[in-house]
N, C-alpha and C positions, 0 to 999 in steps of 0.2 A: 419839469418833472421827467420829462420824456429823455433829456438829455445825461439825467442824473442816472437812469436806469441803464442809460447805454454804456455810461463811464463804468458802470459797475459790473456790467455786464463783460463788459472789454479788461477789468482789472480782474476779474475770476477768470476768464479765458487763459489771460498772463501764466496767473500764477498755476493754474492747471497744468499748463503747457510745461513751464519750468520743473514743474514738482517729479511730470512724466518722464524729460529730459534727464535731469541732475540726478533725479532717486533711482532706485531698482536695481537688478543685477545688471544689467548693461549698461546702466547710466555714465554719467559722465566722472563722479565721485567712485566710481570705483576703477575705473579707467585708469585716472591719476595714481588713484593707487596702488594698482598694478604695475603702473608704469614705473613709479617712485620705488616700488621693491624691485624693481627687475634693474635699476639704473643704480639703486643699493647693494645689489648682490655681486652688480660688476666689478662697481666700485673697492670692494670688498676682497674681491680675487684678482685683483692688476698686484703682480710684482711690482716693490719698488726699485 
C-alpha cells in the first residue's frame, strides 16, 4: 500500500511538473511557436 501511494505520488509530481513546463505564457509550446512564426516570416521574405 505504502508503495502504491508513492508511485502515485511520483506520477502527480510528473505531471505537475510537465503541465508547469509545457503550458503558460513562457512555456515550451509557445516557444516553438514563436519560433515556427519567426523561421516562417524569414522563410517568406528570402528572395529567390
Amino acid at each position: 500500500m505504502r508503495s502504491l501511494l508513492i508511485t502515485l505520488m511520483l506520477i502527480i509530481t510528473v505531471v505537475l511538473v510537465y503541465a508547469a513546463a509545457a503550458e503558460g505564457d513562457s512555456g515550451l509550446k509557445n516557444g516553438v511557436s514563436r519560433s515556427g512564426g519567426a523561421m516562417s516570416q524569414h522563410i517568406r521574405e528570402m528572395s529567390p
